[in-house]
mmCIF file of the N, C-alpha and C atoms, coordinates in Angstrom:
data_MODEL
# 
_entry.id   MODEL 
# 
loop_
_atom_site.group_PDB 
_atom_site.id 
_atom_site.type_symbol 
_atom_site.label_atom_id 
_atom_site.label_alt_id 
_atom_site.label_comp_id 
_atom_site.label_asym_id 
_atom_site.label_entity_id 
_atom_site.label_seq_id 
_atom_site.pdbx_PDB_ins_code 
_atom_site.Cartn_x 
_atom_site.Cartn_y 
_atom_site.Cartn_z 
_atom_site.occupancy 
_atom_site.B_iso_or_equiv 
_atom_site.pdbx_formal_charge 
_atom_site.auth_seq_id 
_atom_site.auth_comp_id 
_atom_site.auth_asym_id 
_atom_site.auth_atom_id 
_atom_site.pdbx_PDB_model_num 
ATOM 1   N N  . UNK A 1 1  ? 59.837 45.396 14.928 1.00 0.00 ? 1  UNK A N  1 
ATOM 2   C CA . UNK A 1 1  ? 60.809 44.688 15.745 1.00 0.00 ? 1  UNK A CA 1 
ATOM 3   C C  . UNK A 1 1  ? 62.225 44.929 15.220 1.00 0.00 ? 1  UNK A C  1 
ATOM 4   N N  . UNK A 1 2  ? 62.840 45.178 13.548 1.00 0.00 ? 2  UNK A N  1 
ATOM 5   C CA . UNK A 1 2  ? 63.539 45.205 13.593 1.00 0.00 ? 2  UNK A CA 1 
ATOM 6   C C  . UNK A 1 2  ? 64.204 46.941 13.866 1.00 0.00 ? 2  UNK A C  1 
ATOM 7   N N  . UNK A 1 3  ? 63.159 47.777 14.058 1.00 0.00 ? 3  UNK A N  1 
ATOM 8   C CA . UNK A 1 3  ? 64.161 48.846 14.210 1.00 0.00 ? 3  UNK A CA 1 
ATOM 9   C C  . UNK A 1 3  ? 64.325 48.811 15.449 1.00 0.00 ? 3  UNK A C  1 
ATOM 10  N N  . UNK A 1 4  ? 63.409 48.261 16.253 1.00 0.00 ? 4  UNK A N  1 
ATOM 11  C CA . UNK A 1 4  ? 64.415 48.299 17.510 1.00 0.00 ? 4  UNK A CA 1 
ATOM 12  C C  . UNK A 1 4  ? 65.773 47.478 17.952 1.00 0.00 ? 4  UNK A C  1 
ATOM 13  N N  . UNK A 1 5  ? 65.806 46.362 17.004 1.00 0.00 ? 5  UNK A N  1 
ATOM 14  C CA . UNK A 1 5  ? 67.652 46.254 17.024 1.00 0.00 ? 5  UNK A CA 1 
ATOM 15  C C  . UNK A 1 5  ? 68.344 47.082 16.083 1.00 0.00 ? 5  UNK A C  1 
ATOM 16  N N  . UNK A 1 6  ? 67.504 48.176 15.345 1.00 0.00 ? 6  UNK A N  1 
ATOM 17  C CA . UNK A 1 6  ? 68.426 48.610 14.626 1.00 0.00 ? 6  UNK A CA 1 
ATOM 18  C C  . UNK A 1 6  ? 68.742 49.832 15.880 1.00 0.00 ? 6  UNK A C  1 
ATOM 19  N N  . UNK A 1 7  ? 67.320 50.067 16.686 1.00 0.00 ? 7  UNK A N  1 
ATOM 20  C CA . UNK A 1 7  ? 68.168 51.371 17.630 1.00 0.00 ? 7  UNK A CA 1 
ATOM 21  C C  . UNK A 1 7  ? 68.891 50.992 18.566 1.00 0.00 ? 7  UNK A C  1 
ATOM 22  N N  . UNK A 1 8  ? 69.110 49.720 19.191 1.00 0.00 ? 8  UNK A N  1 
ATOM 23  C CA . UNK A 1 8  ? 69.945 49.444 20.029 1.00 0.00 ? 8  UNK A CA 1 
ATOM 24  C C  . UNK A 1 8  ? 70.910 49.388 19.627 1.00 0.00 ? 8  UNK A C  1 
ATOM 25  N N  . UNK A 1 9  ? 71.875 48.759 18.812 1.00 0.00 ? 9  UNK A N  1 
ATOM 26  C CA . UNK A 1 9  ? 72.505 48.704 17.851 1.00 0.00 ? 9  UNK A CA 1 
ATOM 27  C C  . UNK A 1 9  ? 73.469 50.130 17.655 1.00 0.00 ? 9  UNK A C  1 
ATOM 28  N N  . UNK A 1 10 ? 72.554 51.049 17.183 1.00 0.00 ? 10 UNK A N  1 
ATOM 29  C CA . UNK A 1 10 ? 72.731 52.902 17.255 1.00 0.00 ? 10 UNK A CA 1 
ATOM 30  C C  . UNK A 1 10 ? 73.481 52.729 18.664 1.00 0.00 ? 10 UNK A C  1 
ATOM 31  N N  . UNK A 1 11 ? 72.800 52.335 19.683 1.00 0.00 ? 11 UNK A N  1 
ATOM 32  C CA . UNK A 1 11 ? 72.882 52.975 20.960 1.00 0.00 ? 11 UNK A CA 1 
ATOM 33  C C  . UNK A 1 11 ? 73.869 52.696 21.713 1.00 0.00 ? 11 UNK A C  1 
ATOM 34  N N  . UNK A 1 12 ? 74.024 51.131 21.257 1.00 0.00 ? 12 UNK A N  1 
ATOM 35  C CA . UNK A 1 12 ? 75.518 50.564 21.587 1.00 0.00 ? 12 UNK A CA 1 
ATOM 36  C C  . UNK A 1 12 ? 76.659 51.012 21.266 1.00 0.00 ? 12 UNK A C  1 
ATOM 37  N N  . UNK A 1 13 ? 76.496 51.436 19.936 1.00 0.00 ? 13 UNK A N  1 
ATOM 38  C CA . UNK A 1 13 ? 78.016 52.015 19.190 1.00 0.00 ? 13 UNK A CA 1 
ATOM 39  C C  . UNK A 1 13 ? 77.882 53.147 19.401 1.00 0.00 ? 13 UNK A C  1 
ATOM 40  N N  . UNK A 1 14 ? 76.976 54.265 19.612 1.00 0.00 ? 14 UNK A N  1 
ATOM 41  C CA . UNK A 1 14 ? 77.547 55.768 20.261 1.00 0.00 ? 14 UNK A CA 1 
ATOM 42  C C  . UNK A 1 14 ? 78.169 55.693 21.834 1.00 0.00 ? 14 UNK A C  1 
ATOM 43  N N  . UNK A 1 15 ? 77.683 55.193 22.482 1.00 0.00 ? 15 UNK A N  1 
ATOM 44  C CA . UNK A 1 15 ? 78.277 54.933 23.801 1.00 0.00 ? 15 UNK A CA 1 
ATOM 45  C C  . UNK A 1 15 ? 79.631 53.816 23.812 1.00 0.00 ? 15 UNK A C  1 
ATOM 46  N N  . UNK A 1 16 ? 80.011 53.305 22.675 1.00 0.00 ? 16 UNK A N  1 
ATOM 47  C CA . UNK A 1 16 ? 81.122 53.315 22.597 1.00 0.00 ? 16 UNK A CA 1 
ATOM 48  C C  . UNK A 1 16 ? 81.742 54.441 21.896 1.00 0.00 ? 16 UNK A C  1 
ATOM 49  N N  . UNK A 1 17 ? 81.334 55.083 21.274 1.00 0.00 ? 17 UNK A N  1 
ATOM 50  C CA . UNK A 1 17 ? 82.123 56.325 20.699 1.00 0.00 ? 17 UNK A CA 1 
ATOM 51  C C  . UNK A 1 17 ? 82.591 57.526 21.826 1.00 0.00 ? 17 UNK A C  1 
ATOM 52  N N  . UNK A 1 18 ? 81.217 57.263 22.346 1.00 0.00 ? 18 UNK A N  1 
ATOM 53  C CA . UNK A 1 18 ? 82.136 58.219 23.870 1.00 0.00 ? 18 UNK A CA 1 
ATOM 54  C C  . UNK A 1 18 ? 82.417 57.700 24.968 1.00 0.00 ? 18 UNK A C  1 
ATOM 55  N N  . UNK A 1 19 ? 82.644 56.405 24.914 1.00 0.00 ? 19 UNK A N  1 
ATOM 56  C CA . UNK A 1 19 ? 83.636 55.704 25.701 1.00 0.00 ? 19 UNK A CA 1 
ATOM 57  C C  . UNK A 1 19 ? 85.080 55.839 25.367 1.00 0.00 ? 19 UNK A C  1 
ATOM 58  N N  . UNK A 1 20 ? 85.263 56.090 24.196 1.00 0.00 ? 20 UNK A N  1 
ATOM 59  C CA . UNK A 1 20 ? 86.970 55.999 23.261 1.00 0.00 ? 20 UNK A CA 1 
ATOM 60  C C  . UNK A 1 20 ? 86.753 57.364 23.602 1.00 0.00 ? 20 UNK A C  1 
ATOM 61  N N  . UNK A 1 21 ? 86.257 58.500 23.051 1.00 0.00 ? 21 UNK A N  1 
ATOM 62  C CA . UNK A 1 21 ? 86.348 59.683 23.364 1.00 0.00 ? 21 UNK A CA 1 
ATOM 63  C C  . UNK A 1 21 ? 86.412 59.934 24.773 1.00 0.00 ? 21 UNK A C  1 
ATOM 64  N N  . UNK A 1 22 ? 86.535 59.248 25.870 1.00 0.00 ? 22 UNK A N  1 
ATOM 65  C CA . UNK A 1 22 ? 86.181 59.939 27.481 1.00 0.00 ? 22 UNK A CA 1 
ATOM 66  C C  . UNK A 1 22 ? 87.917 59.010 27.797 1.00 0.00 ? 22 UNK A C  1 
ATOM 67  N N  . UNK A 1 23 ? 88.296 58.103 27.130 1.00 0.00 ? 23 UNK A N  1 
ATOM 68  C CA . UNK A 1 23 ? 89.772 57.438 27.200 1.00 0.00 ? 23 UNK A CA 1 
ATOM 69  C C  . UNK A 1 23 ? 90.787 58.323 26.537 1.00 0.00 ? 23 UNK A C  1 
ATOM 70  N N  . UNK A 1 24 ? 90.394 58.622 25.250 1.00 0.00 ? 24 UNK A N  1 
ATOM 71  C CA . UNK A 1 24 ? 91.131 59.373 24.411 1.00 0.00 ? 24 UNK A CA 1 
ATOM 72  C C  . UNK A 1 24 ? 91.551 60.884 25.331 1.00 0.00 ? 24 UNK A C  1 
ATOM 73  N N  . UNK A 1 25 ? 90.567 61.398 25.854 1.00 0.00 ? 25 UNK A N  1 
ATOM 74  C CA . UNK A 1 25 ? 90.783 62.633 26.923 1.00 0.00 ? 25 UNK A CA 1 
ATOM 75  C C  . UNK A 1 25 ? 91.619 62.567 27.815 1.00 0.00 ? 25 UNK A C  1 
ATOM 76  N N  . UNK A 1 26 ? 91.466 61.688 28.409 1.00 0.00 ? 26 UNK A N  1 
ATOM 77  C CA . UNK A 1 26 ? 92.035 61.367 29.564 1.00 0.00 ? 26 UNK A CA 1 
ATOM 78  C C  . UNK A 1 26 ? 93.353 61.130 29.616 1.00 0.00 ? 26 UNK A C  1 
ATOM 79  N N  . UNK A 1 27 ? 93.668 59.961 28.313 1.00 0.00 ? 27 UNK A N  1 
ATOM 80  C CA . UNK A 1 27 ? 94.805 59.990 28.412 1.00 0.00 ? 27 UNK A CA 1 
ATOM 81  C C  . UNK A 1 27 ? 96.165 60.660 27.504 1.00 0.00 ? 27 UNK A C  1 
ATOM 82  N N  . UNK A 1 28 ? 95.080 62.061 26.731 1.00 0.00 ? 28 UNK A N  1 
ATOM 83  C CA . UNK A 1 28 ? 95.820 63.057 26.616 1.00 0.00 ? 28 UNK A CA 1 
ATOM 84  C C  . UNK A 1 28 ? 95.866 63.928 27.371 1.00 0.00 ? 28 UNK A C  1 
ATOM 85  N N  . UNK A 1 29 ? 95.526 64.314 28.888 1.00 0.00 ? 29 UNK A N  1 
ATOM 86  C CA . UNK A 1 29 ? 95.582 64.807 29.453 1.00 0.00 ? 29 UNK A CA 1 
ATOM 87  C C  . UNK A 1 29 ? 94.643 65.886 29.383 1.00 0.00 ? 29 UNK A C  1 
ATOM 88  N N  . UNK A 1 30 ? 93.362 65.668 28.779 1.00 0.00 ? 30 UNK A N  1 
ATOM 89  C CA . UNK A 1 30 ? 92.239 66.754 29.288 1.00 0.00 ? 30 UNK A CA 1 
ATOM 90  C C  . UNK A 1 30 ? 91.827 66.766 30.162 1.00 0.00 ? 30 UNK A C  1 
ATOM 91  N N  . UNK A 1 31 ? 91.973 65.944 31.443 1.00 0.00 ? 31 UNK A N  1 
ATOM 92  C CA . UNK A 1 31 ? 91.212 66.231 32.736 1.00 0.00 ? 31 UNK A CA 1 
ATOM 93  C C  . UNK A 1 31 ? 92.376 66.783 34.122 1.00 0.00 ? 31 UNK A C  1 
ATOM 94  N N  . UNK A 1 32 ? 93.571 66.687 33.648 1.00 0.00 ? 32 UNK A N  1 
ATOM 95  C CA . UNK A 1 32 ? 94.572 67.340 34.576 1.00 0.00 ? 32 UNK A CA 1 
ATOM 96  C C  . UNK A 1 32 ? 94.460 68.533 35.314 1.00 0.00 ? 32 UNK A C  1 
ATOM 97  N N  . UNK A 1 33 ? 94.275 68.519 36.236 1.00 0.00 ? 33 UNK A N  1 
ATOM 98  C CA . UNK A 1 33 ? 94.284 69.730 36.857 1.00 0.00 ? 33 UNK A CA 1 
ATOM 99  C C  . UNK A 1 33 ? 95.447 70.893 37.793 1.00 0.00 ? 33 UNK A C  1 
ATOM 100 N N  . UNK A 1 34 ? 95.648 71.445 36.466 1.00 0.00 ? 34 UNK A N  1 
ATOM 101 C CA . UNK A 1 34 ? 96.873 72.392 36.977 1.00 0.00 ? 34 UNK A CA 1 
ATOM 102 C C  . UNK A 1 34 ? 96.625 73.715 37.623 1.00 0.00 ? 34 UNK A C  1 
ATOM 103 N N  . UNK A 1 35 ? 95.278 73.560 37.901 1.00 0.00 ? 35 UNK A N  1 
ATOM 104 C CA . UNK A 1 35 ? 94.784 74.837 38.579 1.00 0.00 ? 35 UNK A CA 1 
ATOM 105 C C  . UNK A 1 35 ? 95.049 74.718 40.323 1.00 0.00 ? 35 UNK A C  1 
ATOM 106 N N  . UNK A 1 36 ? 94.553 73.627 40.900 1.00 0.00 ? 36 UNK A N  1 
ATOM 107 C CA . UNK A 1 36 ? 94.704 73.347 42.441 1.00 0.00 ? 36 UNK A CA 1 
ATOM 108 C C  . UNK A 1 36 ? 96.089 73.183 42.833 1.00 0.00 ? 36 UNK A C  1 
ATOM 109 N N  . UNK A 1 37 ? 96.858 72.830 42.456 1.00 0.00 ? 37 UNK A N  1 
ATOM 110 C CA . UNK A 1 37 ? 98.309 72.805 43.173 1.00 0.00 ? 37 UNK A CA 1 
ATOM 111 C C  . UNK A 1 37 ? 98.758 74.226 43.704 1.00 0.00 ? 37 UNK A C  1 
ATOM 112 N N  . UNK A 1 38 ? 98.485 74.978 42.417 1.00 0.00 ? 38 UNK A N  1 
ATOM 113 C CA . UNK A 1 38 ? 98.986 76.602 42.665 1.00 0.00 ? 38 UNK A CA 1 
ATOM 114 C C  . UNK A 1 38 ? 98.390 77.249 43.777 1.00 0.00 ? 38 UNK A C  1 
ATOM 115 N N  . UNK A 1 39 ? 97.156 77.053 44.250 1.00 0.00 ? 39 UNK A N  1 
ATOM 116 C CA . UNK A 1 39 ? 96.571 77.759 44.821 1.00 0.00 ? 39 UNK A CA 1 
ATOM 117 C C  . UNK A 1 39 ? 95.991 76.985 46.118 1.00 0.00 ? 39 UNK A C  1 
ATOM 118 N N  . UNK A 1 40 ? 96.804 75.503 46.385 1.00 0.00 ? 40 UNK A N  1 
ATOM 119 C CA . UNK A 1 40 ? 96.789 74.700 47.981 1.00 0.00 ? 40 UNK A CA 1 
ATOM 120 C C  . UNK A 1 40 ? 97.494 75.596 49.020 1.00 0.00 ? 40 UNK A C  1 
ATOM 121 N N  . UNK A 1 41 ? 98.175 76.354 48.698 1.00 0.00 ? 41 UNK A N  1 
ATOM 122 C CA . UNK A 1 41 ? 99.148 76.507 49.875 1.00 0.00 ? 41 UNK A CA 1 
ATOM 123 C C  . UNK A 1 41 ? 98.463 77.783 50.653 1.00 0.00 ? 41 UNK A C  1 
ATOM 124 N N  . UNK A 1 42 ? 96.961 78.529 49.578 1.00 0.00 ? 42 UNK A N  1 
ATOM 125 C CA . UNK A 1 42 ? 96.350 79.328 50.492 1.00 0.00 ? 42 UNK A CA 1 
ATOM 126 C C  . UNK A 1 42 ? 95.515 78.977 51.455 1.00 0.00 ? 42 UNK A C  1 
ATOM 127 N N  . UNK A 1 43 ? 94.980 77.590 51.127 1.00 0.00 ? 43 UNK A N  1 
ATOM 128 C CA . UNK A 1 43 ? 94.024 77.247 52.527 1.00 0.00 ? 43 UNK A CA 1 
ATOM 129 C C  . UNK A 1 43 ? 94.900 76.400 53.064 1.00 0.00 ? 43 UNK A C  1 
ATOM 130 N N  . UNK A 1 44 ? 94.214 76.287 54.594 1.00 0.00 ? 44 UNK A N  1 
ATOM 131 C CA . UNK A 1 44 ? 94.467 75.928 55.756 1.00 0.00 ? 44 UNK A CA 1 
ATOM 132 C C  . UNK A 1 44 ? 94.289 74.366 55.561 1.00 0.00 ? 44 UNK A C  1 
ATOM 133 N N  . UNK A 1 45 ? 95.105 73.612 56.093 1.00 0.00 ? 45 UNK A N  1 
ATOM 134 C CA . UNK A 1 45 ? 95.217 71.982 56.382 1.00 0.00 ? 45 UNK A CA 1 
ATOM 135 C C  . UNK A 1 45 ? 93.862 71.337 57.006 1.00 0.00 ? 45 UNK A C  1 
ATOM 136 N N  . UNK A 1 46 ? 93.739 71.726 58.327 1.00 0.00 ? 46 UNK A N  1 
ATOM 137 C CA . UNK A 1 46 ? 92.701 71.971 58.697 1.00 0.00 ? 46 UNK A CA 1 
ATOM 138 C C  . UNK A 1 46 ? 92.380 72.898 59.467 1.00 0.00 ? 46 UNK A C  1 
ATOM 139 N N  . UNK A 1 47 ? 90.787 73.034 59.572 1.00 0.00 ? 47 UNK A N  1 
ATOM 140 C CA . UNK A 1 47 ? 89.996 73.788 60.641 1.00 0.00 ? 47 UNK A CA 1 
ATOM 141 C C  . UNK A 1 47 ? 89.781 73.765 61.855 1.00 0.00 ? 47 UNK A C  1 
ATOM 142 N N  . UNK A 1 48 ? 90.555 74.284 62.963 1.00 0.00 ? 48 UNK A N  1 
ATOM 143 C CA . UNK A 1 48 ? 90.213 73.519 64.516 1.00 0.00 ? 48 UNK A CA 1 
ATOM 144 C C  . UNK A 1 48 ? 89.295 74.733 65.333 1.00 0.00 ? 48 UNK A C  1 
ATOM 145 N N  . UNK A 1 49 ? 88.199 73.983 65.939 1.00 0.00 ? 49 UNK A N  1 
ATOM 146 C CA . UNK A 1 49 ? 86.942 74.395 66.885 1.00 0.00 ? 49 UNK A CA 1 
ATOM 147 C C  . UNK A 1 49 ? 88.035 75.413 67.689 1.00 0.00 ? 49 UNK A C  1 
ATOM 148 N N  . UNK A 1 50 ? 87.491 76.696 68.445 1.00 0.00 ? 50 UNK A N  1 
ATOM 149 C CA . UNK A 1 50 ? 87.987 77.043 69.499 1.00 0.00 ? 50 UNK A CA 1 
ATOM 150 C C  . UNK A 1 50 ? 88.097 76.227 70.634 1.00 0.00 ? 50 UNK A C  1 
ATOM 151 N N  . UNK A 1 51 ? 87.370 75.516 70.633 1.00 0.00 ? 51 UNK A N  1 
ATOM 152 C CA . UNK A 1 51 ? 87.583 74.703 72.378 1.00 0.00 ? 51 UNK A CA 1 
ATOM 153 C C  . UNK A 1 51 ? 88.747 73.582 71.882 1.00 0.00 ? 51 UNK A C  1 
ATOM 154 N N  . UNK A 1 52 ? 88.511 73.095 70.521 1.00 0.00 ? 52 UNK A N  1 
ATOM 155 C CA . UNK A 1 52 ? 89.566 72.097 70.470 1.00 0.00 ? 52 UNK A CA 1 
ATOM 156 C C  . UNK A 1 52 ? 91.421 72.659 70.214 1.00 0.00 ? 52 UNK A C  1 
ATOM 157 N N  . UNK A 1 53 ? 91.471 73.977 70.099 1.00 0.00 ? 53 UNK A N  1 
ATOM 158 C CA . UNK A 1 53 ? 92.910 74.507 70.741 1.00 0.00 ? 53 UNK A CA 1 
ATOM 159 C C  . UNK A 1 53 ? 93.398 74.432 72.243 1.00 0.00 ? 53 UNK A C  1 
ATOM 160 N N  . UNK A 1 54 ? 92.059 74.335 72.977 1.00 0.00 ? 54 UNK A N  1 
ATOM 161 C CA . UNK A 1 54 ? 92.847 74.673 74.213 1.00 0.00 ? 54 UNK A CA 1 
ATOM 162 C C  . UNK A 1 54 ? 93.371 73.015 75.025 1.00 0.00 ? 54 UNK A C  1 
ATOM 163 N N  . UNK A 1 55 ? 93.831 72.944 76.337 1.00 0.00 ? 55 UNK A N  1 
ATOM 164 C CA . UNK A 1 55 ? 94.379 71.491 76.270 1.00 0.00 ? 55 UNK A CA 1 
ATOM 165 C C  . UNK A 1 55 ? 92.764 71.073 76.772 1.00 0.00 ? 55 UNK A C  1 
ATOM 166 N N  . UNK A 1 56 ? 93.518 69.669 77.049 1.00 0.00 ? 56 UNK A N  1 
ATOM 167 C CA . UNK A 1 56 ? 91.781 68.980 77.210 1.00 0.00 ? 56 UNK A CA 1 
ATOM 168 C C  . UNK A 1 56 ? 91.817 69.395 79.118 1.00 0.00 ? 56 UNK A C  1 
ATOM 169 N N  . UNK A 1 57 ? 92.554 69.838 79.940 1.00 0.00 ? 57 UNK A N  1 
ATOM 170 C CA . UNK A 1 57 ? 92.252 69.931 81.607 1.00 0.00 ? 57 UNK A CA 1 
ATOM 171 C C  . UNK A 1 57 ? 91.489 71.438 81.556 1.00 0.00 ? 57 UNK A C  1 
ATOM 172 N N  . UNK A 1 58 ? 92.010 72.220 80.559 1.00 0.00 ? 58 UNK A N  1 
ATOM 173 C CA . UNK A 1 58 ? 90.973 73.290 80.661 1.00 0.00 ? 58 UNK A CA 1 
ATOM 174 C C  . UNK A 1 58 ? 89.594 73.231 80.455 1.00 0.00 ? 58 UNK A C  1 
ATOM 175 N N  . UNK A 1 59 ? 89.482 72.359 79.278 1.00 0.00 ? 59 UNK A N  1 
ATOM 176 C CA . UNK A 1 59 ? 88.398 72.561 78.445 1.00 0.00 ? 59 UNK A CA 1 
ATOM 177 C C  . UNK A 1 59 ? 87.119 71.593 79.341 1.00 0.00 ? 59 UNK A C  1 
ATOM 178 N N  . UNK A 1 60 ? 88.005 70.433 80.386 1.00 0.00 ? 60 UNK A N  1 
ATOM 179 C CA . UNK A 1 60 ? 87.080 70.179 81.291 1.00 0.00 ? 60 UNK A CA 1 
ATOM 180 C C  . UNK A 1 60 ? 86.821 70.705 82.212 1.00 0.00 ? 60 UNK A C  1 
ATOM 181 N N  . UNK A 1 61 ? 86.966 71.301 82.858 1.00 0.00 ? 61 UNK A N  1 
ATOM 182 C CA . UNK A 1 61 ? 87.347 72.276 83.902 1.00 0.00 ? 61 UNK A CA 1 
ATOM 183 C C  . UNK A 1 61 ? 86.203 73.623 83.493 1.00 0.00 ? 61 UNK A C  1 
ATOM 184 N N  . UNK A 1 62 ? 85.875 73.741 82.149 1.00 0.00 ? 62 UNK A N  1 
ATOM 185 C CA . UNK A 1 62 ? 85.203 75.001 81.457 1.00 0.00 ? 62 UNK A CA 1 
ATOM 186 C C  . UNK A 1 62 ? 83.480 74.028 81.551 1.00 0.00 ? 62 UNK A C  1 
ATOM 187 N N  . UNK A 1 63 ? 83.656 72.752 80.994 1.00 0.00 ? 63 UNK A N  1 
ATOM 188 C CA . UNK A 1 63 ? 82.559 71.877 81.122 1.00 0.00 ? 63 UNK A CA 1 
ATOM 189 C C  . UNK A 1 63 ? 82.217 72.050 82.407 1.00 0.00 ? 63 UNK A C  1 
ATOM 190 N N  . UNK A 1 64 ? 82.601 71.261 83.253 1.00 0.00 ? 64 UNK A N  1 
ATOM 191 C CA . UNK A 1 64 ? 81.946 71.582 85.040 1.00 0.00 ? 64 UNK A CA 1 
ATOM 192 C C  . UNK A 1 64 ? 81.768 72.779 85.636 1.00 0.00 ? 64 UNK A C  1 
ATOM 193 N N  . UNK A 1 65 ? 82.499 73.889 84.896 1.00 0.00 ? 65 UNK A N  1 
ATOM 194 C CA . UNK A 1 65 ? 81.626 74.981 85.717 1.00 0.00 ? 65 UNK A CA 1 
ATOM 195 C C  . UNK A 1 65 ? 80.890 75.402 84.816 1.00 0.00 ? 65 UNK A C  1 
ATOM 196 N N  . UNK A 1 66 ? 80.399 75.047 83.634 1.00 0.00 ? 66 UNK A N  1 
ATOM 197 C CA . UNK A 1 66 ? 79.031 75.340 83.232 1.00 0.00 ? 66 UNK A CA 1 
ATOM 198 C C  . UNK A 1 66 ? 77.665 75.037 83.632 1.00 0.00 ? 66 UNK A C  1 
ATOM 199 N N  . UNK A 1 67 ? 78.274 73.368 83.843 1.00 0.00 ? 67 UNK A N  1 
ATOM 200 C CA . UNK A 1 67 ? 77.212 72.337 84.331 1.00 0.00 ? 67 UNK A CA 1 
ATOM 201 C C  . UNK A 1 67 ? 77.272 72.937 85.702 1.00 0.00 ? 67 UNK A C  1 
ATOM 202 N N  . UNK A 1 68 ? 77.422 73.630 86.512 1.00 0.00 ? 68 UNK A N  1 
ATOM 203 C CA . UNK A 1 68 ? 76.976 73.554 88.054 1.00 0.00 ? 68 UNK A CA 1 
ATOM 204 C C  . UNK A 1 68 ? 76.241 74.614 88.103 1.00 0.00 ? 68 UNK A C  1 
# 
């Protein structure tokens, strides 16, 4: 019985050790990412469907003469 508070015990204080270690990172700036800014301006904002360029009187107009 007692080593199992001695392993909880263990288990508590390593997961605080990389709790301080996952703060300590962070707020030296190991998780910053200076890679995506540089390289936003090659993709597109968004993606639009072909039918959703055209106005919406065409695109109904393309619907009903399919359906008939």
């Amino acid at each position: 019985m007692n080593m199992i508070f001695f392993l909880i015990g263990c288990s508590i204080l390593l997961a605080l050790l990389f709790l301080a270690a996952f703060f300590w990172a962070s707020k030296t700036g190991q998780h910053d990412d200076t890679y995506t800014p540089s390289v936003r301006i090659l993709f597109d904002d968004e993606l639009m469907a072909p039918e959703a360029e055209k106005p919406i009187d065409q695109a109904i107009e393309k619907r009903d003469e399919d359906h008939t």
